[in-house]
C-alpha positions as CSV (number, residue, x, y, z in Angstrom):
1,X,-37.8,-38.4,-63.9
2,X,-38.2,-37.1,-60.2
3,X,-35.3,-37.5,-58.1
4,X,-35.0,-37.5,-54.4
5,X,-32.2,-34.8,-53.0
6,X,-29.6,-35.4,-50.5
7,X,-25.9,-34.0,-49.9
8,X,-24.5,-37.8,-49.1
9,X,-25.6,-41.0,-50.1
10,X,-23.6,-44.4,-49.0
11,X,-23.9,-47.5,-50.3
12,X,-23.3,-49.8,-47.3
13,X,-24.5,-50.4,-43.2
14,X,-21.4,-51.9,-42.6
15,X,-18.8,-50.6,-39.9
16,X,-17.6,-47.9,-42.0
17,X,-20.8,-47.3,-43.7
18,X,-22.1,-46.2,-40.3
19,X,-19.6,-44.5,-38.8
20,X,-19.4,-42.6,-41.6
21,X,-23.3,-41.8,-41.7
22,X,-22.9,-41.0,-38.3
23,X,-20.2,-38.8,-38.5
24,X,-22.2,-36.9,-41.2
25,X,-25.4,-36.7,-39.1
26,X,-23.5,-35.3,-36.4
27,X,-21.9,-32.4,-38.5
28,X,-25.7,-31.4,-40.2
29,X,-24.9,-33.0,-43.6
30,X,-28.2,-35.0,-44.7
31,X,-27.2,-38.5,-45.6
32,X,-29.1,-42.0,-47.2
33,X,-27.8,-44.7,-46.0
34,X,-28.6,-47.6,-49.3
35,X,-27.9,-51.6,-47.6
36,X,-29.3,-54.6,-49.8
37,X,-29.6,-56.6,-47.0
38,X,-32.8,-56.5,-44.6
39,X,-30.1,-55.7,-41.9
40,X,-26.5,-55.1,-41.1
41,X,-24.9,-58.3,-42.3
42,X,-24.7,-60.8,-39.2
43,X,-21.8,-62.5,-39.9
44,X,-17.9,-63.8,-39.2
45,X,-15.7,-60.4,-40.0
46,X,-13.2,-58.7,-38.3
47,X,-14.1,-58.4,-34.1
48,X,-11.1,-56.9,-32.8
49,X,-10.9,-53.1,-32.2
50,X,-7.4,-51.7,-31.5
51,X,-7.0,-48.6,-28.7
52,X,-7.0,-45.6,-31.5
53,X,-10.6,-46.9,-32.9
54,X,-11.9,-47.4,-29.6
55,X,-10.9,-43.4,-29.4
56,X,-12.2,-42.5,-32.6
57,X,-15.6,-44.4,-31.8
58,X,-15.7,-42.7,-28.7
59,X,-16.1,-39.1,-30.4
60,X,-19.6,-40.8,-31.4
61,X,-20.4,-41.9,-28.0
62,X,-20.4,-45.6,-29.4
63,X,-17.5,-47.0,-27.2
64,X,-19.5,-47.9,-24.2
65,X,-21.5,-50.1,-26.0
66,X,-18.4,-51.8,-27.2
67,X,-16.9,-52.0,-23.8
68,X,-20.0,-53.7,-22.6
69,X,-20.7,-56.3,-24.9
70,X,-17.1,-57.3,-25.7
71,X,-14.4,-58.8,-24.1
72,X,-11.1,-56.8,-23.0
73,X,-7.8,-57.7,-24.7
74,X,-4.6,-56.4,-22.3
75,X,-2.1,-58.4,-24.0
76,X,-1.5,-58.7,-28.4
77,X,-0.3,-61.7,-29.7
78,X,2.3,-61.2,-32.5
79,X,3.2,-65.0,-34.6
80,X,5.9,-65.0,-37.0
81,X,4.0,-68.4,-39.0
82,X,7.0,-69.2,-40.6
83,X,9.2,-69.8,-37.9
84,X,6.3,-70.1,-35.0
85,X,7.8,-67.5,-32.6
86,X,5.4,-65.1,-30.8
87,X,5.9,-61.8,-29.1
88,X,3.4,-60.3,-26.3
89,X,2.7,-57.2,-26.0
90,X,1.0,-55.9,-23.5
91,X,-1.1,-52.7,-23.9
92,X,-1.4,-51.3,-20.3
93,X,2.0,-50.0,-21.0
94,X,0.4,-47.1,-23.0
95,X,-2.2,-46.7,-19.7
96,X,-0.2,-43.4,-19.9
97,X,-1.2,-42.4,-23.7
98,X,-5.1,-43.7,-24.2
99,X,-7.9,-44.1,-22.3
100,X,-8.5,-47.7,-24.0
101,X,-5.0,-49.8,-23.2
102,X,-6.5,-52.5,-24.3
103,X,-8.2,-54.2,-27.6
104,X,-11.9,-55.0,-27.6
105,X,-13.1,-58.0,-28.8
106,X,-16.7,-57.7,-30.5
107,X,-18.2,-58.7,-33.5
108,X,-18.3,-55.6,-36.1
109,X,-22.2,-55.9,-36.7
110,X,-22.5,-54.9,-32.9
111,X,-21.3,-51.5,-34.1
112,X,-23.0,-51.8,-37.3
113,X,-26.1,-52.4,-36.0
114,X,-25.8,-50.1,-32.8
115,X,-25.4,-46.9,-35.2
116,X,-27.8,-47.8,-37.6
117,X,-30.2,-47.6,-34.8
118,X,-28.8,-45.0,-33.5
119,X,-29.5,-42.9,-37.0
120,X,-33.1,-42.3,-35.7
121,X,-32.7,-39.8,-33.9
122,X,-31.3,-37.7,-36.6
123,X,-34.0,-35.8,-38.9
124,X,-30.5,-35.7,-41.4
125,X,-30.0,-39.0,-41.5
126,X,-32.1,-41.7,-43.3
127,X,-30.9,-45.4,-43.1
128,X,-32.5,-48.1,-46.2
129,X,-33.2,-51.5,-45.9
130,X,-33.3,-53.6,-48.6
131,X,-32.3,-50.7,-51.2
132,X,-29.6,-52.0,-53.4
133,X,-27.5,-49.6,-55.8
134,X,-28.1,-50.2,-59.0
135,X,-25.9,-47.5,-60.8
136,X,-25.0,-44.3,-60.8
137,X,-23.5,-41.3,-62.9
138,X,-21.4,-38.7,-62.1
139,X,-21.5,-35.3,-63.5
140,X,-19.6,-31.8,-62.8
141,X,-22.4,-31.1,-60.0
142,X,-23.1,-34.5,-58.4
143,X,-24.0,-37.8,-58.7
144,X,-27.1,-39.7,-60.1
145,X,-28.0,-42.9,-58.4
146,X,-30.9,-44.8,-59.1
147,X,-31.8,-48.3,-56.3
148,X,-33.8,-51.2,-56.1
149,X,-36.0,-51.3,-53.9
150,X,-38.9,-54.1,-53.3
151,X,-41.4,-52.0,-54.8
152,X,-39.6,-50.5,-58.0
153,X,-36.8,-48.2,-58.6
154,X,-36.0,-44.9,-56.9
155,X,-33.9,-42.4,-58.0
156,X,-31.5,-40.2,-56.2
157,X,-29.4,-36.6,-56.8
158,X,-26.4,-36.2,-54.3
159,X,-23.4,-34.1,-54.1
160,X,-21.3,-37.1,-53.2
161,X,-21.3,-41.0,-53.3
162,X,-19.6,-43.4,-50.6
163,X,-19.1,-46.5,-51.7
164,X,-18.6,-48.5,-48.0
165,X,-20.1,-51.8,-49.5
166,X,-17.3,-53.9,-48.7
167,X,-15.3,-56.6,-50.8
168,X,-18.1,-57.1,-53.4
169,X,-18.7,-53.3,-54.0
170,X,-20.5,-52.2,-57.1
171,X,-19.2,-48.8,-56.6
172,X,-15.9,-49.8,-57.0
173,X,-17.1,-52.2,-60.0
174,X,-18.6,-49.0,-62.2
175,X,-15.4,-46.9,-61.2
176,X,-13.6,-50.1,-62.4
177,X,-11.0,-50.1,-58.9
178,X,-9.3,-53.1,-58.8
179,X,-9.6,-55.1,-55.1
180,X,-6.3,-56.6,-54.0
């Protein structure tokens, strides 16, 4: 059985699916990007982004997109629910610290989808649609992972497998990791 060769495969085109894939990309590490879905998921998730991500995001030049599309966030809201007191705090106090004193507000498949598209332009980095992980096994060299895909079942060698496919991961389901 022929397999296709790569250093990094991910299961996931999520948030950190991406930024990971991007991250590799950018440091000459080829990487396959595996997502079940015909897209990044379009859907209600987390949509805040906190000063220290905005910084990391920036190292990938993704920020100003961020900036753009979502809304600015000066002030967090802390709520004690059980006695209903709140506490402000207000972020342009660290103006001083970060370049981002502020939170973002912006759904995560923004970012999702901005990076997958922004994989492109990288010969290193392929992104798949509608591939779904099937299984894999590990060995003292690698990893075998063999995918669904709409017209059969491909097969894949890497030297490392991230499993970045959220709550309902299969990765973590062969590894048997528990979810809290």
């Amino acid at each position: 059985m022929k397999r296709e060769r790569c250093q990094v495969v991910i299961a996931g085109a999520g948030p950190v699916g991406t930024v990971m894939a991007t991250l590799l990309a950018q440091a000459d590490v080829d990487v396959v990007v595996l997502e079940s879905g015909v897209d990044c998921a379009q859907d209600l998730r987390a949509s805040t982004f906190h000063p220290p991500t905005l910084e990391m995001l920036d190292q990938i030049g993704i920020t100003p997109m961020l900036l753009e599309r979502g809304l600015k966030a000066p002030v967090y809201h802390w709520r004690d629910r059980g006695s209903g007191e709140y506490i402000d705090f207000d972020l342009t106090e660290l103006s001083d610290v970060t370049r981002y004193p502020f939170r973002i507000q912006c759904e995560q498949y923004h970012l999702s989808r901005a990076l997958a598209d922004g994989l492109e332009k990288f010969d290193n980095a392929d992104i798949r649609f509608g591939n779904r992980l099937l299984s894999f096994e590990q060995d003292a060299t690698g990893v075998d992972i063999d995918v669904e895909t709409a017209l059969g079942i491909d097969h894949l060698r890497a030297d490392y497998l991230i499993g970045a496919d959220g709550a309902n991961s299969i990765v973590r389901k062969w590894l048997g990791i528990e979810f809290d």
